[in-house]
Phi, psi and omega in degrees: 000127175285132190240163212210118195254098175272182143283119204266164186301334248226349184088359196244084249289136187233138185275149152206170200273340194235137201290147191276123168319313192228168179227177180214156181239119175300304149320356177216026176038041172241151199227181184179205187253173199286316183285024177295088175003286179308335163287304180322314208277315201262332172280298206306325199273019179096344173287201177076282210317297184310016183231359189286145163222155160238162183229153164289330177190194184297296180308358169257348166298311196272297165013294188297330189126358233269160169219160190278160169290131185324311191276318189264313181213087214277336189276325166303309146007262173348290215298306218289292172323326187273355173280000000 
């Protein structure tokens, strides 16, 4: 069975059996979609990855500390920056 090391709301990384939604970069708290351009853009050139997290969802996320991305989810973005 494939197990999957997400980020629990508490910060702290956990195996589950079912694959993580969003992923995130620990060094700069910000989360997004798997397919985010700005990510994508930032793994090919070789960054990123040691610093990669996945969440089960929005809500472990932001939990976790995490704010959404600019790029990938402009609207949460929006909401998050007027808070």
């Amino acid at each position: 069975m494939t197990t999957y090391l997400l980020q629990g709301p508490d910060g702290r990384p956990y195996r589950s059996t079912t694959r993580g939604v969003l992923g995130g970069h620990r060094r700069g708290r910000i989360y997004g979609r798997l397919d985010c351009p700005a990510a994508l853009r930032a793994i090919a050139r070789g960054g990123y990855v040691a610093d990669r997290v996945f969440f089960a969802d929005e809500a472990t996320a932001i939990a976790a500390g995490y704010r959404p991305c600019g790029v990938c989810l402009r609207q949460e973005y929006r909401a998050w920056k007027e808070r």
